[in-house]
N, C-alpha and C positions, 0 to 999 in steps of 0.2 A: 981153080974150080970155085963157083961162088954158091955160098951156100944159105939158102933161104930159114932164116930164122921164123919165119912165122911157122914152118910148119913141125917144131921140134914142140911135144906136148909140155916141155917145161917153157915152155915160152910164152909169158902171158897174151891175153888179146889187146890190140889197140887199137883206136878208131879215133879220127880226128873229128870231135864237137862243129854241130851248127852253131853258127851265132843266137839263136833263139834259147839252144840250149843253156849256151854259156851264160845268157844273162840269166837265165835260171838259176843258174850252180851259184854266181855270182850274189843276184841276191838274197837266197836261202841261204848263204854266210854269211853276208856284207861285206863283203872283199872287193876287190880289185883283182881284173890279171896279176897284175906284178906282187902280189901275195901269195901266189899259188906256188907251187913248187916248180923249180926252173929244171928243162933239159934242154941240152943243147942242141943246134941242127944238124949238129955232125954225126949227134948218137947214129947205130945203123936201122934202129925201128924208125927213126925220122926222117931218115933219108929213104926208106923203103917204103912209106907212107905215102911221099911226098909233101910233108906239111912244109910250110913257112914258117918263119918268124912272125912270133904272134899268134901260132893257131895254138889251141888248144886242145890235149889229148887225155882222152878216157884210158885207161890201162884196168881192166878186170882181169883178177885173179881167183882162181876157186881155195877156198878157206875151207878147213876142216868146221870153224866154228860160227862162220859168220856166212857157208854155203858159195858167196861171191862178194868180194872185194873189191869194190873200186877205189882208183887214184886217180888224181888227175894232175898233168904238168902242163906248164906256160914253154912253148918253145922260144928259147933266146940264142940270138949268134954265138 
């Protein structure tokens, strides 16, 4: 039985970044991809995504203090 993680309410949301965005994210820190926080392809939100290596993922989470959380990870092999 395969069991769909997006739809358990502890499950945060995740969306894979345009490229317009990311150079957004990118230089509102000065960073680089390979600075961001690494997940791998195998995780199973990435594999359920279908991101690639190399794309980049938004993950929101609702926070009691900050209302909505975002993260974002650098998909690597």
């Amino acid at each position: 039985m395969d069991i769909d993680i997006f739809n358990s309410r502890l499950s945060p949301k995740y969306r894979t970044m345009k490229q317009e965005e990311i150079a957004t994210l990118l230089k509102k820190f000065n960073i680089v991809t390979r600075d961001l926080p690494k997940i791998k392809s195998t995780d199973p939100a990435v594999k359920r995504l279908g991101a690639n290596d190399g794309d980049v993922l938004e993950i929101s989470r609702d926070s009691k203090t900050a209302g909505e959380a975002k993260y974002y990870r650098f998909v690597v092999k």
